[in-house]
N, C-alpha and C positions, 0 to 999 in steps of 0.2 A: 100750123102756126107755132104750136107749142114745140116740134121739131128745129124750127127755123130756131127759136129764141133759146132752145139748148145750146143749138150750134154755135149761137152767136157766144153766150156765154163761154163755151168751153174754149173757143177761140181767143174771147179777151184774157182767158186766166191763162190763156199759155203764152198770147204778149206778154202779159205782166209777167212771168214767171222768167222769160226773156231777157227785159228790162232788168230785173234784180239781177240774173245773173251775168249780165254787161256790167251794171253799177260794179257788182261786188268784183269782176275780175280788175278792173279798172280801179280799182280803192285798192289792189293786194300789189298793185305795181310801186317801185319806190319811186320818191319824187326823186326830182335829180338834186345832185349833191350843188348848191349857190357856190361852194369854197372850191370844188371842181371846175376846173375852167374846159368848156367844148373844142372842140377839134378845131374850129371855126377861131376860136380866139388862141389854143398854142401853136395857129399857124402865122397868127398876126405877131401874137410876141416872137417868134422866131424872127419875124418879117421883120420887125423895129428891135429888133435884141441889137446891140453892135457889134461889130465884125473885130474878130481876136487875133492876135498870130499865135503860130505852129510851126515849130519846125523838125528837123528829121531831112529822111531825105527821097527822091522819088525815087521807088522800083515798083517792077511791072509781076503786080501776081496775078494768076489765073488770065491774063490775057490784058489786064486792067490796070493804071497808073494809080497806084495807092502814097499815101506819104508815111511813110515807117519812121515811127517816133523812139529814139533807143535809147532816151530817159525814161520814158514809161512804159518801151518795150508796145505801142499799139502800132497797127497799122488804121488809120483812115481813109476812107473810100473818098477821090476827089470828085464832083460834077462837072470839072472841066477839062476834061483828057486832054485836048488841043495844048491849052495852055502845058499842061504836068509835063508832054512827050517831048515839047523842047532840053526840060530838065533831068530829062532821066540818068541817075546813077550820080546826082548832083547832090550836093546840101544845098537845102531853101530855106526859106521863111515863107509860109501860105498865110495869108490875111484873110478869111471867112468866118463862117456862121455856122455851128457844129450843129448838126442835130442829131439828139443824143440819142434818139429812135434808134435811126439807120447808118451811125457811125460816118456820116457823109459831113465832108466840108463843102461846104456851098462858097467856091470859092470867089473871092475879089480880086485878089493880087496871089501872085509868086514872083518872088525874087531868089535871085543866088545868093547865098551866104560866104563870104569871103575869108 
């Protein structure tokens, strides 16, 4: 009996020993930053951000229709190839949604620039 109730004790003090050491790894985490906004919301403000123009002009690097800005000297990635390979080697105007991650215009419109 006196066996049984060693065990049981030595048992509960290494839960508990357990317990604290969950608590304490979980207290050394930081909380998340309230002024940081989650992935979840700078996908929404990208979503409702309004759509800009851009221009430059489209050519095809690496296999891909980019719009080469040569006021600022950038190239950005467009999401709509269909649309861009009409205009290729043209000047436009692109009307989309930069995100500033992945250099990509999420585009709405392309027009020629006359």
């Amino acid at each position: 009996m006196k066996k049984s109730l060693l065990r049981l004790a030595v048992l509960l003090t290494f839960a508990a020993g357990l317990a604290a050491v969950s608590v304490n790894a979980n207290a050394r985490q930081p909380a998340p930053d309230p002024q940081q906004p989650t992935a979840a919301q700078q996908q929404n403000d990208m979503q409702t951000e309004d759509a800009k123009p851009f221009s430059g002009t489209i050519v095809k690097v690496k296999g891909k229709f980019v719009l080469k800005d040569t006021a600022t000297k950038m190239n950005y990635q467009l999401d709509d190839q269909n649309k861009a390979k009409q205009f290729e080697g043209k000047q436009v105007k692109v009307i989309g949604k930069l995100d500033l991650d992945t250099n990509l215009i999420h585009v709405e419109n392309i027009e020629a620039v006359s």
